[in-house]
BALOBA-1460 file (C-alpha; in Angstrom, 3 decimals):
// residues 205
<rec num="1" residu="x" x="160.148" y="114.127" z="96.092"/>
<rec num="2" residu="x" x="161.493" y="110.577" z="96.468"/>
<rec num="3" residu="x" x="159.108" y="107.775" z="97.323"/>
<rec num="4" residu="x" x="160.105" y="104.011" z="99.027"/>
<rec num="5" residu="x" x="158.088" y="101.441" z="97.855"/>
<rec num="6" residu="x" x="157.817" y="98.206" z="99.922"/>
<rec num="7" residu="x" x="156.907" y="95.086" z="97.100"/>
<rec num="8" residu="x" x="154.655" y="92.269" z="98.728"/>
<rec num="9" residu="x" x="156.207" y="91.682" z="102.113"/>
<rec num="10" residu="x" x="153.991" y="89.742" z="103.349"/>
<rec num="11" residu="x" x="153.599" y="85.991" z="105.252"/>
<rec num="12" residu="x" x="153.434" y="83.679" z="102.468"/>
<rec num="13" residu="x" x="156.774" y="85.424" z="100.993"/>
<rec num="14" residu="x" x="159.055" y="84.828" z="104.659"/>
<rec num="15" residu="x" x="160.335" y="81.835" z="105.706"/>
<rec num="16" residu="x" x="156.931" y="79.097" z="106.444"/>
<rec num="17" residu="x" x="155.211" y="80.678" z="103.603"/>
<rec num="18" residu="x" x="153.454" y="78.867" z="100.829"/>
<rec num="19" residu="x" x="156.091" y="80.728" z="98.438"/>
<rec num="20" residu="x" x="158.828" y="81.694" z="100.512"/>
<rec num="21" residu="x" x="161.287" y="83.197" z="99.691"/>
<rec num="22" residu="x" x="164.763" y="82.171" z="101.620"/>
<rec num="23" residu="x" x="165.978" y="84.771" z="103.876"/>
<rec num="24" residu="x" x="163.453" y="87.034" z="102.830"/>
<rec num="25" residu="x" x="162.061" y="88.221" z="106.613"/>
<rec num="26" residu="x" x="165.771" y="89.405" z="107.046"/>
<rec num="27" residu="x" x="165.070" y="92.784" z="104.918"/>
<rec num="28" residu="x" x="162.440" y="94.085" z="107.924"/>
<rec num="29" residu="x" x="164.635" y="95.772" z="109.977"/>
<rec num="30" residu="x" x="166.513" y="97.427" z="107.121"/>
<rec num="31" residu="x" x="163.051" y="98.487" z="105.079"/>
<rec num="32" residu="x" x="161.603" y="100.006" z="109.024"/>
<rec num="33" residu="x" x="164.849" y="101.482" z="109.070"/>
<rec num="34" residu="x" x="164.904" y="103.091" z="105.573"/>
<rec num="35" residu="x" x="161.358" y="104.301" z="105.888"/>
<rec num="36" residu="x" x="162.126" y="106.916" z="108.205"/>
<rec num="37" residu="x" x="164.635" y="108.429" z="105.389"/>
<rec num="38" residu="x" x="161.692" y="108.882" z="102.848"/>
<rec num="39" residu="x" x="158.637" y="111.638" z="102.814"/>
<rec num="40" residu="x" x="156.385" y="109.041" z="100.956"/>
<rec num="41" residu="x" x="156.141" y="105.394" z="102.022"/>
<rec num="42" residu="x" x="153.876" y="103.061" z="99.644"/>
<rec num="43" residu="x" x="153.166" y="99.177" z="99.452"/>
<rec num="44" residu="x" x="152.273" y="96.654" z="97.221"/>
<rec num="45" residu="x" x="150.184" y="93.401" z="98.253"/>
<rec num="46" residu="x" x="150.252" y="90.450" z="96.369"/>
<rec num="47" residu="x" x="146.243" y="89.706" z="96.581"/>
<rec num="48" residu="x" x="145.081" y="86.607" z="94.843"/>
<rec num="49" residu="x" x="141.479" y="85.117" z="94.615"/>
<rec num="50" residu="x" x="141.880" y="81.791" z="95.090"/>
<rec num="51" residu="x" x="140.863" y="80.434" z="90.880"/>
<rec num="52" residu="x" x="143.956" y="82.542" z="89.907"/>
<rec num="53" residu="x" x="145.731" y="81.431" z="86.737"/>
<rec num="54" residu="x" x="149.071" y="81.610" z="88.071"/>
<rec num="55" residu="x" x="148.655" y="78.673" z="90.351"/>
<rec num="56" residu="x" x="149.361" y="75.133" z="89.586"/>
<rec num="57" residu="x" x="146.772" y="73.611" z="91.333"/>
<rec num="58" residu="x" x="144.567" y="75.552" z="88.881"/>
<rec num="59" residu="x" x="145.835" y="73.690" z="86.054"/>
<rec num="60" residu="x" x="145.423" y="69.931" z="85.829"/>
<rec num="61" residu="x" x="148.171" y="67.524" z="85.791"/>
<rec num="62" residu="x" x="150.451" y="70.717" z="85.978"/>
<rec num="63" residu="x" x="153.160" y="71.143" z="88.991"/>
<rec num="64" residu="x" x="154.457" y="74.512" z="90.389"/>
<rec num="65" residu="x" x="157.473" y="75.872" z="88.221"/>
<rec num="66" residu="x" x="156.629" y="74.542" z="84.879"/>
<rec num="67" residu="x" x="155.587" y="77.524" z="82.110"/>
<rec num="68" residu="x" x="152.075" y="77.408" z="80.987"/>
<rec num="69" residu="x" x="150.189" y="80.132" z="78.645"/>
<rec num="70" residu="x" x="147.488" y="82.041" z="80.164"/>
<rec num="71" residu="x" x="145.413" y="83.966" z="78.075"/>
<rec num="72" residu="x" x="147.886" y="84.428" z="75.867"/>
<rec num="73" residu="x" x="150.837" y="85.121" z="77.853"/>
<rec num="74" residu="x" x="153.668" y="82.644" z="79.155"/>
<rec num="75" residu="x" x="152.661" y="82.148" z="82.419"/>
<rec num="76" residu="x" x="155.224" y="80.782" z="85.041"/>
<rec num="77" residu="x" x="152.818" y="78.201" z="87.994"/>
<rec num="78" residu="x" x="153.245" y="78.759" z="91.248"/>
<rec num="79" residu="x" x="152.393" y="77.184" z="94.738"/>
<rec num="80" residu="x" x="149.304" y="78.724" z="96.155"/>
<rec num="81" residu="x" x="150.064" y="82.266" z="97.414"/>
<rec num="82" residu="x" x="148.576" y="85.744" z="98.721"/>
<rec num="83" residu="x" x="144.787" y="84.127" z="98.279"/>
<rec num="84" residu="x" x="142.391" y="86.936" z="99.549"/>
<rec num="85" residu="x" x="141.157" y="86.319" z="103.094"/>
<rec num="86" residu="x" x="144.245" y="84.014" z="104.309"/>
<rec num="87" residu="x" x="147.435" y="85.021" z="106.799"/>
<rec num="88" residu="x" x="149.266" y="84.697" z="103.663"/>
<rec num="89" residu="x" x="148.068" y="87.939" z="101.804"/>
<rec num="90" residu="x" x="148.824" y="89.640" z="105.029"/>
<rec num="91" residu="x" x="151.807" y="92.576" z="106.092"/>
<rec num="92" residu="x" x="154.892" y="90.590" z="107.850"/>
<rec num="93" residu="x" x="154.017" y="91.729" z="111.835"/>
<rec num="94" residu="x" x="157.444" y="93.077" z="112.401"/>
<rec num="95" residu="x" x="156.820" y="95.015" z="109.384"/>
<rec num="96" residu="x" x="155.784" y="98.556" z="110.344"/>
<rec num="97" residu="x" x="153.263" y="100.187" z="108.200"/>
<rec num="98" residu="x" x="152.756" y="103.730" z="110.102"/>
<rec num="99" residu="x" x="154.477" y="105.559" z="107.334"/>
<rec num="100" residu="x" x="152.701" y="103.628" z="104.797"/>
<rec num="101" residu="x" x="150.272" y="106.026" z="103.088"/>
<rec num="102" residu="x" x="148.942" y="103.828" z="100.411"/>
<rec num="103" residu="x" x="148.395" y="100.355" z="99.620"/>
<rec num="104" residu="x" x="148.422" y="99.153" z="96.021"/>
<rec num="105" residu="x" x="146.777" y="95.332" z="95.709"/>
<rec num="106" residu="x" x="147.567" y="93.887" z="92.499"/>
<rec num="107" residu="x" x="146.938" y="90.003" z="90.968"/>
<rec num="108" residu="x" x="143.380" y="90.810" z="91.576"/>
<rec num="109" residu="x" x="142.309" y="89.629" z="88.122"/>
<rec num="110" residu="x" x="142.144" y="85.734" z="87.787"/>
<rec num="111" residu="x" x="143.269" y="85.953" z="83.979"/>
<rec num="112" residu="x" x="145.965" y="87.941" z="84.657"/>
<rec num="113" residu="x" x="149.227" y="87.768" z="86.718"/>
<rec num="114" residu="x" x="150.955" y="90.965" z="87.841"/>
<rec num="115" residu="x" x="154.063" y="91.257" z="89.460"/>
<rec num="116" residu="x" x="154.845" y="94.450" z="89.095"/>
<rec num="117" residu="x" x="153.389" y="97.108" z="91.637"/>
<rec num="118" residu="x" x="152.282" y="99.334" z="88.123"/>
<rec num="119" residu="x" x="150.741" y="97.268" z="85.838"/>
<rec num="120" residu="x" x="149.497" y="93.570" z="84.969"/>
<rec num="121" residu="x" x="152.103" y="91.324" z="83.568"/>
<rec num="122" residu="x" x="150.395" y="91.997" z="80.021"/>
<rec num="123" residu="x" x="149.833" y="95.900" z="80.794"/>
<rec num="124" residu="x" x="146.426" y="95.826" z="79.906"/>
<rec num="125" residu="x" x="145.351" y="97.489" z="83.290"/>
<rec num="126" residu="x" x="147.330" y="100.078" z="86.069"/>
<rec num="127" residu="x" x="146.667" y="99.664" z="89.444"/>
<rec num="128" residu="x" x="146.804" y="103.321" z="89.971"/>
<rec num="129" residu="x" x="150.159" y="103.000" z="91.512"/>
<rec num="130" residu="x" x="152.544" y="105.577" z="88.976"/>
<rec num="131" residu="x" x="149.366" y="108.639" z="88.688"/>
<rec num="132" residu="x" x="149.662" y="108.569" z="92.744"/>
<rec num="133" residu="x" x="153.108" y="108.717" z="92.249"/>
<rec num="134" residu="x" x="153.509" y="111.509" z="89.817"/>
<rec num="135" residu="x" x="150.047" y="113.701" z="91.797"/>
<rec num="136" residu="x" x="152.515" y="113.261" z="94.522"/>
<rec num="137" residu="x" x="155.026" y="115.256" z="92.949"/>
<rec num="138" residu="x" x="157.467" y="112.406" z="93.342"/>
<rec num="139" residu="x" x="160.442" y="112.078" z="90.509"/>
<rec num="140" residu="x" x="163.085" y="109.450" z="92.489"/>
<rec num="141" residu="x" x="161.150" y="105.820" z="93.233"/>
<rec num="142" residu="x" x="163.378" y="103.617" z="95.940"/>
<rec num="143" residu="x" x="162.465" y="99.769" z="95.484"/>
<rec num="144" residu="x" x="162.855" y="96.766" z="98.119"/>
<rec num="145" residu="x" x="161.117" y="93.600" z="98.948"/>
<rec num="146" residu="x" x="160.293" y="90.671" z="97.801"/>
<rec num="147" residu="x" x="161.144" y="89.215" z="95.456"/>
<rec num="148" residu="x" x="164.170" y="90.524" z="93.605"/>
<rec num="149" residu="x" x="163.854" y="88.678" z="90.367"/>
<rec num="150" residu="x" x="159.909" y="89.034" z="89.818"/>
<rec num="151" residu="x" x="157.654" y="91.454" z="91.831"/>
<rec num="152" residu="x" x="160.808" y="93.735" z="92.596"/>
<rec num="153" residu="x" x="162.145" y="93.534" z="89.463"/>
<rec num="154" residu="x" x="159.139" y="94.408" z="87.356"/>
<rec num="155" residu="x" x="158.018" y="97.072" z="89.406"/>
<rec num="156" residu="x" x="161.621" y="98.773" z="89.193"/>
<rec num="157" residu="x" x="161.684" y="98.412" z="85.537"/>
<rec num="158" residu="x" x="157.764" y="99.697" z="85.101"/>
<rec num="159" residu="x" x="158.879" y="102.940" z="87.123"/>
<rec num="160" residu="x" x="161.781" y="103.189" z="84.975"/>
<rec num="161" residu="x" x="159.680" y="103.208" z="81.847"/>
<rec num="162" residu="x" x="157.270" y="105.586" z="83.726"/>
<rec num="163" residu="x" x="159.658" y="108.177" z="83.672"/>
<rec num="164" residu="x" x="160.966" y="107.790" z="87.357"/>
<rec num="165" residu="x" x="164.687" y="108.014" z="87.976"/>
<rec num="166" residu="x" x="164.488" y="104.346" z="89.563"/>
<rec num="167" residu="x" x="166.601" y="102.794" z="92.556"/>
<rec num="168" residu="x" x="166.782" y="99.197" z="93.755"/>
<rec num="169" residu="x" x="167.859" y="99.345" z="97.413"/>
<rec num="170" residu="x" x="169.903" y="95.789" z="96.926"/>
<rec num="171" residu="x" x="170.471" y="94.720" z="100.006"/>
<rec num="172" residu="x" x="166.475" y="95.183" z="101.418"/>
<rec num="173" residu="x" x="165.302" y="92.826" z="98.422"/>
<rec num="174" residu="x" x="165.727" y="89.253" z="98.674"/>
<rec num="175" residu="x" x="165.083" y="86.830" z="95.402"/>
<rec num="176" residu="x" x="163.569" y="83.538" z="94.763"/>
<rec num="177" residu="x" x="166.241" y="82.411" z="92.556"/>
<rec num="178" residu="x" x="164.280" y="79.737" z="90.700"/>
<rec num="179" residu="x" x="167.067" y="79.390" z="88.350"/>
<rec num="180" residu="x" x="170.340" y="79.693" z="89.966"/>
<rec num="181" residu="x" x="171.550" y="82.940" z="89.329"/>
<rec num="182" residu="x" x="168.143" y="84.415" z="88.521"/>
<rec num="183" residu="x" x="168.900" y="87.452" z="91.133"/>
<rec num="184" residu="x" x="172.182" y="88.276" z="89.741"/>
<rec num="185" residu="x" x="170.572" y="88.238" z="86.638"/>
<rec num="186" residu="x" x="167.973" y="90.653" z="87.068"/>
<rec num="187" residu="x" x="169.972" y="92.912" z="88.691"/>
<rec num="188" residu="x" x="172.238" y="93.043" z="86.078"/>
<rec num="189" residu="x" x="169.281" y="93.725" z="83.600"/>
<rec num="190" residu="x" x="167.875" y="96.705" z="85.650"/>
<rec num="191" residu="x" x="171.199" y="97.961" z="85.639"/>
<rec num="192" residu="x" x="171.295" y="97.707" z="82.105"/>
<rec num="193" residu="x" x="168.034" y="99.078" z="81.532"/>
<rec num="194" residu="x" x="169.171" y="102.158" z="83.704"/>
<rec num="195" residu="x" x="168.060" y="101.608" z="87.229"/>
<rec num="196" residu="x" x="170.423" y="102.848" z="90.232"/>
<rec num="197" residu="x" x="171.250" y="99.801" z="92.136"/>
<rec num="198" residu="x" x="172.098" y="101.321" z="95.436"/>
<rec num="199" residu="x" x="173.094" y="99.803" z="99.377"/>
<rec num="200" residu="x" x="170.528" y="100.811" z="102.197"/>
<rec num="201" residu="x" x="173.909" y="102.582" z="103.827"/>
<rec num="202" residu="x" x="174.136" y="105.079" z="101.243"/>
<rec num="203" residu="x" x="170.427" y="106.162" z="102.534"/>
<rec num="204" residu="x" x="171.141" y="105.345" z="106.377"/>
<rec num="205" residu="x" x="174.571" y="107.411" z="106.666"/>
């Protein structure tokens, strides 16, 4: 069984987000598109309590985009994002989520970021996402969303390493490209690592 799985599309990831990621509500109509190609449909949601560790404001004297360590692990800062109980955390509109049978929330943990769908950053915990996946009966894993060179990225690679014969849908992801060149970058080390990186028209045809 193959399984599409949508990474954090949500408000504060589109355009007039609080971490927005440029051009990133242009993927909907491609991801509503590719859903109806796929048996199982499953989404991640970035879903922050407002004290988490990955946000600047949380560290004094500390500005968005400089590396900290957090609890032992280098820790990229970030604008204030996905914060539990804000429009932020929630599903794009346009997005549709009928075929969605499962939603995975995952930076939960204060201490802890986690931008893959699978695991925290430091795989200490699973969000349950990959034993779904495999009770399922599912062997191929599609990924798209947002963003290509973090939450997509990770979660491609931890499905990879789970034994799933891994696709990144390229053209239904968008990046933040921090760095320039972060996107190319990290799809050139997914490649590498042995994920299929794949155009939505080879599905859609």
């Amino acid at each position: 069984m193959k399984a599409l799985i949508l990474v954090d599309i949500q408000y504060d990831f589109i355009s007039g987000g609080a971490l927005a990621v440029p051009e990133g509500e242009t993927i909907i109509p491609t991801v509503n598109q590719l859903q109806q190609h796929f048996d199982l449909v499953i989404a991640t949601q970035d879903f922050h309590p407002a004290d988490h560790g990955s946000f600047a404001t949380n560290h004094p004297g500390k500005n968005p985009g400089e590396v900290t360590d957090l609890n032992g692990l280098p820790q990229i800062l970030w604008p204030v994002h996905c914060v539990q109980g804000t429009r932020g955390v929630d599903f794009v509109e346009e997005l549709n989520m009928e075929k969605v049978e499962k939603i995975f929330p995952k930076g939960t943990d204060k201490g802890i970021d986690s931008y893959s769908g699978f695991f925290d950053n430091g795989h200490k915990k699973a969000t349950g996402l990959g034993d779904y996946l495999k009770e399922k009966g599912v062997k191929e894993v599609f990924v798209v969303g947002l963003a290509t060179d973090y939450c997509v990225k990770f979660t491609a690679l931890d499905a990879l390493e789970l034994g799933f014969e891994t696709y990144l849908i390229k053209d239904a992801s968008r990046g933040v490209n921090l760095q320039p060149g972060d996107v190319e970058k990290a799809i050139k080390e997914l490649d590498g690592q042995g994920v299929k990186i794949v155009e939505s028209k080879s599905i859609l045809a």
